[in-house]
N, C-alpha and C positions, 0 to 999 in steps of 0.2 A: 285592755291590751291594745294602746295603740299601734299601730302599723303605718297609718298616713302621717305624712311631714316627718317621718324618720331615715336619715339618712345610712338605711343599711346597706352594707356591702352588699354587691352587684351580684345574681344570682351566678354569674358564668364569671367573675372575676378569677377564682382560683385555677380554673382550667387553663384559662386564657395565660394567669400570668406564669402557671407551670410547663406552657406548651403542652397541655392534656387536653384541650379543644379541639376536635374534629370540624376543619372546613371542608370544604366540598371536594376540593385537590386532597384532602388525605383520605378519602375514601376510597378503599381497594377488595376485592373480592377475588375468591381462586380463580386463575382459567381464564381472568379479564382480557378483553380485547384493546386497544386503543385506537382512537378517531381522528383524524388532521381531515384541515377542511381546507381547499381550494378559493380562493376569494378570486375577482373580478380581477381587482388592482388595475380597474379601469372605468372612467366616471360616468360615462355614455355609450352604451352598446349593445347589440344583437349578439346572441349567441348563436354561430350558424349551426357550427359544429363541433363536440365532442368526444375525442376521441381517446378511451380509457384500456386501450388494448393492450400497451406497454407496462402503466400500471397493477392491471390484474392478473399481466404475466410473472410479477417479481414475487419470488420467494419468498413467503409468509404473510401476503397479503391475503386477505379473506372475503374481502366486498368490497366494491365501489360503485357508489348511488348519484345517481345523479336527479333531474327534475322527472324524468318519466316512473321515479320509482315512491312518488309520492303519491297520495290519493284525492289528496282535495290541496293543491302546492300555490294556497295564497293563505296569508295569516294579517293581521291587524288589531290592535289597542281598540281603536278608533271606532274601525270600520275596516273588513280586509284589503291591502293595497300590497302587500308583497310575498315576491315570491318566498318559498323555503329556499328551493334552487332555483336558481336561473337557468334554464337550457329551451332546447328544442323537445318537443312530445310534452309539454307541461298540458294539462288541462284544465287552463283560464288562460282568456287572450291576454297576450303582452307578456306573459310568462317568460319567453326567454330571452329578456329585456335585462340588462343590469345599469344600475342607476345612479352607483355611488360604489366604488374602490370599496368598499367591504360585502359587497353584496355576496352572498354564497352559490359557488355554481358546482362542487362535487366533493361528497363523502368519502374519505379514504377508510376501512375499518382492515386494523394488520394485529399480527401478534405482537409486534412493538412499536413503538413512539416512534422509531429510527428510522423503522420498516414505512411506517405512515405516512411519514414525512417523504421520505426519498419516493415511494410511489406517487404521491401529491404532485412531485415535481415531473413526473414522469407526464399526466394529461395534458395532453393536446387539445388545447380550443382555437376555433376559429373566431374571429371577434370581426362584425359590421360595426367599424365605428360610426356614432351617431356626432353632430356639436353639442358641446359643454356648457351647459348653462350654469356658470359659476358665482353670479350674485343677484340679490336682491333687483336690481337694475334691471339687468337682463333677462330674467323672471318677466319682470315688468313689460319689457319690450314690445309693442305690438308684434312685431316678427320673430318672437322670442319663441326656439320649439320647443314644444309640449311633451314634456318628460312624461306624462299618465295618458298617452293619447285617447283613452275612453273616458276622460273628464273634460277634453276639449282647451282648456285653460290651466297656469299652472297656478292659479289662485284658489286653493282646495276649501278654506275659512275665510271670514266675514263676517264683519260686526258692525252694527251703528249705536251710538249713546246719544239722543236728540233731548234736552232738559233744559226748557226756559226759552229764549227769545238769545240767542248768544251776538250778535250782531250788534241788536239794537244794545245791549250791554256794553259793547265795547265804546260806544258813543259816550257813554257815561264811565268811563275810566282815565283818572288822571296821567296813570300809568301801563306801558302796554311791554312787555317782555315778550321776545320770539328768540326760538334759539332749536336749532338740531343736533341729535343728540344719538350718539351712536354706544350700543353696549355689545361687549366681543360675545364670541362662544367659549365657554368653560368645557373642559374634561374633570369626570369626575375623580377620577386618580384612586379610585379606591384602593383599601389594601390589598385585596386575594383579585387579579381577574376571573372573567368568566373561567368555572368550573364545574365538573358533573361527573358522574357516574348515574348510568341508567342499566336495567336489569329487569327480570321476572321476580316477584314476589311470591313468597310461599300458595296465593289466592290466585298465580297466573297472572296477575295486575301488570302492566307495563308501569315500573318505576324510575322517577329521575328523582334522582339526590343532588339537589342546584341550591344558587343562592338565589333569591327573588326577593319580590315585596307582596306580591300575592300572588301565594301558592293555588287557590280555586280559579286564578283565571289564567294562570299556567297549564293548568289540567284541561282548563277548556279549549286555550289553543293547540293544544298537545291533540285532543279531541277530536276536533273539527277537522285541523290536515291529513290524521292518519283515519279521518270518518269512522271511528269508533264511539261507543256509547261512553260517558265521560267516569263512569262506574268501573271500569277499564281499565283507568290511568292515575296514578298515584302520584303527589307529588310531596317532596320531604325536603325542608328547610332545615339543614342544620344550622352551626355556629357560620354565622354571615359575615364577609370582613368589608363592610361599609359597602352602602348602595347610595343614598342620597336623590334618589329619583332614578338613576340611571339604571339600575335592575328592575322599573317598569314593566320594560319593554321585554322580550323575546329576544334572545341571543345565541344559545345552545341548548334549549329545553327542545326543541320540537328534531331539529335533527338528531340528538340521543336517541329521544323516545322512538324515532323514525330507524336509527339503524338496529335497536332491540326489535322491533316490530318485522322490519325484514330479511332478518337472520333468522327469529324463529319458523317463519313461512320457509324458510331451506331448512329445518332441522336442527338450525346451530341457535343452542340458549345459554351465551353466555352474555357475561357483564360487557358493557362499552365505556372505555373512561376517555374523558377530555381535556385539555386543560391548556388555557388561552396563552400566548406569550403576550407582555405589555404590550407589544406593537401590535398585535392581533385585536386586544382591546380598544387600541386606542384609531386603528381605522375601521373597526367592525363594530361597535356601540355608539350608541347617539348619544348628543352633547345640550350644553346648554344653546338654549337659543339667538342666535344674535338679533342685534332689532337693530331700526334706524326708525326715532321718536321726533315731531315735528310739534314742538308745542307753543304757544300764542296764549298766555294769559293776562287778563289783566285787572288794575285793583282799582279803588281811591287813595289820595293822599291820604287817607287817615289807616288805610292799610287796609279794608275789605276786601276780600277779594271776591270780583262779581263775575269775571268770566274766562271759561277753561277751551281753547280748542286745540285738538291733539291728535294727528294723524299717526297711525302704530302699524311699522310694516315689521313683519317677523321673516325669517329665514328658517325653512321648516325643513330644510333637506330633502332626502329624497323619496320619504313617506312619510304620512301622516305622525306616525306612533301617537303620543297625545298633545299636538299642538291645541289642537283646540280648546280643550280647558286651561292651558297653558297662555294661548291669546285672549280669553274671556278675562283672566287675574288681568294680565298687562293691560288690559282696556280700563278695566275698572280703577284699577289702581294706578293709572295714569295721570290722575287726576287729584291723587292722595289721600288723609283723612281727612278732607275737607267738607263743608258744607261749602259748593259752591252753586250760587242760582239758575246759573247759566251755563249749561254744556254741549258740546258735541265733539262728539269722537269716530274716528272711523278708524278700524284697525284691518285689516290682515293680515294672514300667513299665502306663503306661498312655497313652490316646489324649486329646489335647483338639486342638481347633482354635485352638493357639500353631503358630507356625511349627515342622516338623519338629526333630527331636534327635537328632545324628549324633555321628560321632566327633568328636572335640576331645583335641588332644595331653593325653595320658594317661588317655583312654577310661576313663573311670567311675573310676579310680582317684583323682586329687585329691579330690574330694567324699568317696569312703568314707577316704580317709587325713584328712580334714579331722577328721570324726566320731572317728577313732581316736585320732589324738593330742590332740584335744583333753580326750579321756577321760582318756589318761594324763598329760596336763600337769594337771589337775584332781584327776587322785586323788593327785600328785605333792606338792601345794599341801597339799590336805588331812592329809596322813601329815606333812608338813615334811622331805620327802625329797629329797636332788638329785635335778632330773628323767635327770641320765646314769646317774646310779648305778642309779636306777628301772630305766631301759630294759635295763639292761646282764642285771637279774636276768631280765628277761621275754624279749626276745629271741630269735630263731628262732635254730639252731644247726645244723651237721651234722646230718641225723639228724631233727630238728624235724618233728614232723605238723602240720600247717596247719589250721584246723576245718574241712578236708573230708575230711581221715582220711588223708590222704598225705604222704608224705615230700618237702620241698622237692628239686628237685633236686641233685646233687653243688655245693658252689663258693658253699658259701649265707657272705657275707662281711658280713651289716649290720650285726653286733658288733666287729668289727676298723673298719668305716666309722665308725662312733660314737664308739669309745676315738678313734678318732685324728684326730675333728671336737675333742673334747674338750681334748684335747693341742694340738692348733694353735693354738685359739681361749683356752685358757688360760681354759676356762669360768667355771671358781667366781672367778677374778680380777676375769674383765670382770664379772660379775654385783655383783661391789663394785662397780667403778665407775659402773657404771649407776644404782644407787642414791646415791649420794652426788654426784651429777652437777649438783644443781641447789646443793649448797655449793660444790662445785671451781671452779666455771664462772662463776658471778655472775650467770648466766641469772634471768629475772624467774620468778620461781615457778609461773606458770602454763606453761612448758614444763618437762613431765618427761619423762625417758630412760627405757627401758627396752630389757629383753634378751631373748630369746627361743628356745627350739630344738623341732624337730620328726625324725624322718625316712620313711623311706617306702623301698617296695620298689616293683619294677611286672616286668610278666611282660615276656619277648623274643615277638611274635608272637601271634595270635590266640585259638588253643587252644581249649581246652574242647570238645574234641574234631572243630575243627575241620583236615583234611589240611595240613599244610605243608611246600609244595615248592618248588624254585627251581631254574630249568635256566640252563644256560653255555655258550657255543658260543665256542673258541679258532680260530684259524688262524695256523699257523706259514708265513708264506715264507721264500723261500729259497734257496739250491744247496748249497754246503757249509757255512754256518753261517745262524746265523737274521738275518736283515735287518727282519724287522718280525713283529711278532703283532698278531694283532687280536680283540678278544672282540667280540662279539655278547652282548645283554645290554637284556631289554627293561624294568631296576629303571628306575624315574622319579629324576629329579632335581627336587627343590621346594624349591631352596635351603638344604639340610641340608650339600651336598657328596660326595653320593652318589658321584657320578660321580668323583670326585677317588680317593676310597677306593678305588672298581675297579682304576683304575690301577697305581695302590699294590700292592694283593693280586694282582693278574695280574703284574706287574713281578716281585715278592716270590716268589709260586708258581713263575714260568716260571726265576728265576735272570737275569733282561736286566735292563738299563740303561730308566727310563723313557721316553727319547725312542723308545725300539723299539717303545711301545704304542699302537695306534690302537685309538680307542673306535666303537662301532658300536652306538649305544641307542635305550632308548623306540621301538621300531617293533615294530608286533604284524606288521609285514610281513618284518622282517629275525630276530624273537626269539621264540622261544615263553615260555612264561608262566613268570613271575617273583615275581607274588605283587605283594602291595601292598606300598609304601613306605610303612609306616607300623608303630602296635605296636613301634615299636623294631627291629623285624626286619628290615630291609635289609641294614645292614653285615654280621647275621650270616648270612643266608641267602643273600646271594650272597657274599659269602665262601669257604662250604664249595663253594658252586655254583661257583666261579671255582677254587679249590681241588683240586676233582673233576674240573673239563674241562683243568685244566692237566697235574696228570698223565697223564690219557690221550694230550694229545699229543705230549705227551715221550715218552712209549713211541712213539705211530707215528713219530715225525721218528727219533730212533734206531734203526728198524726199515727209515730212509729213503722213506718214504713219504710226500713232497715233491710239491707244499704238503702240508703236515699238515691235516688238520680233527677236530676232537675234541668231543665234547658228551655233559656230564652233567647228572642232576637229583638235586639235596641233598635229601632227603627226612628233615626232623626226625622225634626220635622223635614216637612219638605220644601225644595226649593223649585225654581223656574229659571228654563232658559232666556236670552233676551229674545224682545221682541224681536221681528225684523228689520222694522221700519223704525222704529222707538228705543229699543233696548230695553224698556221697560220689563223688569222681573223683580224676585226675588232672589238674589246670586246666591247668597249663603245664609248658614243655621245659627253661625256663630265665628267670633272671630277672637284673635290674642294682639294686643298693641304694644311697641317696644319706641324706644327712643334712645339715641349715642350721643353723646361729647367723644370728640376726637382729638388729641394732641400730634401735630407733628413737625420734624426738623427737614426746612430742605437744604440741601446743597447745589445752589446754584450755578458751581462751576462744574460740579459732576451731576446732576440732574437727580441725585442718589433721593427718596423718601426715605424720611424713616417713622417709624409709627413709635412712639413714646410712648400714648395712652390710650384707651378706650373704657368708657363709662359706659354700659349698657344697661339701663331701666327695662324693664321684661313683665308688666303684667301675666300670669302664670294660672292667674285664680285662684289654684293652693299648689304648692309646691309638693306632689307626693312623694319625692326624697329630693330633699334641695340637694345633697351635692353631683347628683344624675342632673339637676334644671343649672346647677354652675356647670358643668360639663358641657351642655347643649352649647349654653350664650357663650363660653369660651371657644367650642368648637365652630359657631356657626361664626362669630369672628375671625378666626384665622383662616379657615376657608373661603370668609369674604374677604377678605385679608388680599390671598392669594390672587382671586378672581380683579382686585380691583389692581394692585400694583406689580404683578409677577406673570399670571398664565396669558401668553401670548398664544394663541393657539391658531395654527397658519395654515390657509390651505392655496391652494393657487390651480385655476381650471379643474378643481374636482381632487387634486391630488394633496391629501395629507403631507406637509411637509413637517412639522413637528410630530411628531411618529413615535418617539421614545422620551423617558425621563430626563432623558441628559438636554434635550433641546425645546421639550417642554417643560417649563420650570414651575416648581408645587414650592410654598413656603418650606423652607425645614429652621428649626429653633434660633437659630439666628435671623428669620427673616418675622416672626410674630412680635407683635407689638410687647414692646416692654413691661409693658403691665394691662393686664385687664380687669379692671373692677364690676361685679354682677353686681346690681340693685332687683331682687327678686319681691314685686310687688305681688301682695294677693289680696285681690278682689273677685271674689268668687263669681263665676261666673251660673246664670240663675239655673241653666240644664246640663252642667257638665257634672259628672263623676266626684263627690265630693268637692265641687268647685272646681274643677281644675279645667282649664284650657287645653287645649294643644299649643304649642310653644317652639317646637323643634327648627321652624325654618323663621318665628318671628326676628330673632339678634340679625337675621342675614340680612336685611330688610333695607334699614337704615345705615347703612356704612357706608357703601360706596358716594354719596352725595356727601355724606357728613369727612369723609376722608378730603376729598375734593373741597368742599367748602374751607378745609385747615389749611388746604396747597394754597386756595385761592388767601387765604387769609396772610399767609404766608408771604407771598408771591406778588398780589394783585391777579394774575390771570388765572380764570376761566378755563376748566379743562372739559371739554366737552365731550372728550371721549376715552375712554383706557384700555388697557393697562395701561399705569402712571410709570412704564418701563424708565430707566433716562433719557433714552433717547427722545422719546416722546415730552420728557420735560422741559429737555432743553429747546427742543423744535417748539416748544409752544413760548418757552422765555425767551424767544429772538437768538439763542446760541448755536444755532444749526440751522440748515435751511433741509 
């Protein structure tokens, strides 16, 4: 009874496609209250004063919270840096500080939305404006003020990569490429914004029904600010509509839990529901990171490349959330899959008051793959070398030290991924016809084609020395043969198909038929902790986890100890953070490598891109339902898609100015590439879950240099930074100033 490499319909497809799927927004209970929140809608500031008298006089309002009605009112990913509320009476200095246009200074809780709202608009604050530290730059400044004044500096992260003698390498390079390199911030545009309903559970548990990507370390911050024991606090994942990293973070879990919490201390136990407008999302949740990459490499004539150096500043906004594993990938993967002998890197992140900077599928890794291969498609051009043949000589291998001094793990496959993008794609072929495109065709001359390739690696999991564990609770019923299993299992579902996979892998481990599998997830009430759904790590971490709890209960049901219950935790190997001085670690457990062929047309009188083709090769290890691993590489394309030639995302002194969908632009069906073809390679990898990788943010990896390399091929020029909007095409082809 196979179950792996079968591409079965999607556990939650039927709900979804009947509109019978519960997201967070359609959760309602009798007697519910609703919640509008007050934001800053100001970049740098003191909160002197708040004044909620007007508000809590209107008719049918029922509470309003502000920062003194919290208990412990700072929270953090990281390490705690922000408030719940901003005000006066908080208790942690700098509390009633607001830092970034989304930050929250007052809870409205009314019998209606209406009522919520119009009270919202009713509080009075007094604002001590503070100066705007609006970029990277100015961050930088020696006279630049200090957004976290009890860090002293607004440089919160720091990294060094020291490998080899890089200097003296350069001496011995025929060729030297230098170029900076700027990548924007993305929105994640998901489909459902933030949403929730929080409430009393039948056990008295303070419960929130949200979208996240891990539920146990929602419970924790839920925990910690209302200084309750985390046994407490319930949190429940239902049907999720896309996170992509940006459900991380803390958005509306702790102020739900917060106004259940003190309602019941007056008596009043009802429901709190919430529910964000796009614009609320789009200035109140953190984004991708912007960077600005300084990189310097250089080769021999015969195409080696001997030496990497690369300055990585990040834009981290206005708290930490998780830059920092966010800057450890960009550092790393700065420099590519290369073996190169010779490195040094120095990255930072630092503070401005731009809206925060969190994960974003492929966490710091696109932006340092951008910088990477645009080096090697540049030193590529210069030498007159194929860029495959190029990569094939530099290439990480078996064996391969990384510039932090260690050995990739076992299963390293990005040179077998390449030959065999190579092969498919019929590279040097199509690259004739690319050029000859505008004789063949009869096209007016100002559309020229062009071809393009990149690839990229990205780790499974967080790493860099951070724990990775994932637990699995089985139960066999029964009498004499098994009639149902059921795992327990608190991994999120965010529309990757998480859930689907479980199945699969539990079906697959136990030896049953899939209808024998009931799912029991996302409840920090029914599962212990899982880890985040994200970093690629799902599939593989509960995998092993699903893996681990299934043998165990095969032995007790064999041993007759009916019902059976069983529970493991996969504990990956482990990693290490960089040194200080060296960098020297072990960053990660395991990794997934992908490589693209890009076709595209430009128009040079209109600046217009257009994307005609994409080839993605996707080492995967086993596919456990290939058309969920075609779904990924298709989805992680269009959304790089978006990121590289469409999402302008604009802010100016702090102030979000792209704010809605109409002015920030997401691809829709006319703007994805004409075609995309998956190449799903598997080469198992030696500790994953039936071989399988994590895969989810590898397709995103390689585009945006390989899309660029097609303009350049295209064009002749160089685009060093995007979105490839027109305007920006035409400014870089001499047609605008």
């Amino acid at each position: 009874m196979q179950s792996i490499g079968q591409s079965i319909v999607r556990v939650d497809a039927k709900a979804k496609a009947m509109g019978q799927a519960h997201f967070p927004g359609d959760f309602n209970l009798p007697g519910q209250l609703y919640m509008k929140i007050l934001f800053a809608n100001r970049p740098h500031a003191r909160v002197k004063v708040i004044d909620t008298t007007a508000a809590e006089a209107l008719q049918g309002v029922v509470a309003v919270f502000t920062a003194k009605d919290v208990p412990d009112n700072i929270y953090g990913m990281i390490f705690p840096d922000q408030p719940v509320l901003c005000g006066p009476d908080s208790n942690n200095p700098y509390g009633d500080r607001v830092r970034f246009v989304g930050d929250q200074v007052a809870l409205v809780i009314a019998e209606t939305e209406a009522i919520a709202a119009k009270a919202r608009d009713l509080i009075r604050v007094e604002f001590e404006d503070f100066p705007v530290v609006a970029s990277l730059e100015e961050a930088l400044a020696e006279d630049a003020p200090v957004i976290h004044p009890d860090k002293g500096t607004n440089t919160f992260c720091s990294y060094k990569i020291r490998h080899g003698d890089v200097d003296a390498a350069f001496l011995n390079c025929d060729v030297i490429v230098e170029s900076e390199y700027h990548t924007p911030v993305q929105e994640h545009a998901y489909l459902q914004p933030e949403a929730g309903l929080a409430y009393l559970d039948e056990q008295g548990r303070i419960t929130v029904v949200v979208g996240g990507q891990c539920n146990h370390e929602d419970r924790h911050q839920i925990a910690h600010a209302l200084q309750l024991p985390e046994e407490q606090v319930r949190v429940i994942y239902p049907v999720v509509g896309g996170a992509f990293g940006g459900r991380e973070d803390v958005s509306i879990q702790i102020v739900l839990a917060l106004a259940v919490y003190r309602l019941r201390q007056r008596g009043i136990e009802r429901a709190v529901k919430i529910v964000w407008s796009r614009e609320e999302s789009i200035k109140g949740h953190g984004k991708r990171h912007a960077y600005k990459i300084r990189a310097k490499w250089g080769a021999t004539r015969e195409g080696k490349i001997l030496a990497a150096e690369v300055d990585v500043y990040g834009d981290g906004g206005a708290y930490a959330y998780s830059s920092h594993p966010v800057l450890g990938n960009a550092a790393l993967m700065s420099t590519g899959p290369y073996e190169i002998p010779n490195v040094r890197v120095n990255a930072r992140v630092v503070h401005t008051n731009n809206v925060p900077a969190g994960a974003f599928r492929g966490f710091g890794g696109p932006q340092g793959a951008f910088a990477a291969e645009m080096q090697v498609n540049k030193i590529a051009e210069i030498l007159g070398m194929d860029k495959v043949e190029l990569r094939l000589q530099n290439l990480v291998d078996e064996g391969s030290l990384l510039s932090v001094g260690s050995p990739l793990p076992a299963g390293v496959t990005i040179k077998q991924v390449v030959k065999e993008l190579g092969k498919r794609t019929d590279w040097t072929h199509r690259k004739n016809l690319a050029r000859d495109f505008v004789a063949r065709s009869g096209q007016t001359a100002s559309v020229r084609r062009g071809i393009g390739m990149a690839c990229g690696f990205k780790n499974v999991g967080f790493s860099f020395g951070t724990e990775e564990f994932c637990h699995a609770k089985i139960e066999l019923q029964g009498e004499s043969e098994i009639e149902k299993a059921v795992l327990y299992h608190s991994g999120a579902e965010v529309g990757q198909g998480s859930h689907t996979v479980f199945k699969q892998m539990t079906a697959e481990a136990l030896g049953l038929p899939l209808e024998k599998i009931e799912l029991v997830l996302s409840d920090t009430g029914t599962s212990n902790y899982a880890g985040s759904v994200s970093a690629s790590r799902m599939t593989f971490m509960a995998g092993n986890s699903i893996r681990g709890a299934a043998e165990a209960v095969l032995q007790k049901w064999q041993q007759e100890d009916r019902p059976a219950v069983a529970e493991y935790v996969y504990h990956a190997p482990r990693t290490s953070s960089f040194d200080p001085e060296t960098g020297q670690c072990t960053p990660n457990f395991a990794y997934g490598y992908s490589a693209e062929v890009v076709e595209v047309e430009v128009d040079t009188e209109t600046g217009e891109v257009r994307l005609l083709k994409v080839v993605c090769a996707n080492d995967v290890g086993k596919a456990i339902n290939p058309m969920q691993v075609q779904g990924q590489i298709e989805g992680a394309v269009v959304q790089a898609a978006g990121y590289v030639m469409l999402e302008n995302f604009i802010q100016k002194e702090g102030y979000v100015i792209t704010s809605a969908l109409s002015n920030y632009l997401i691809p829709t069906v006319l703007d994805i590439p004409v075609e995309v073809e998956s190449i799903i390679l598997e080469y198992p990898d030696p500790i994953g879950p039936f071989g399988a990788r994590g895969m989810g943010e590898m397709p995103y990896m390689p585009l945006a240099p390989a899309i660029v390399d097609a303009v350049h091929d295209a064009t002749g020029v160089w685009f060093e930074s995007f979105p490839l909007t027109p305007e920006r095409v035409l400014r870089g082809l001499g047609k605008i100033t």
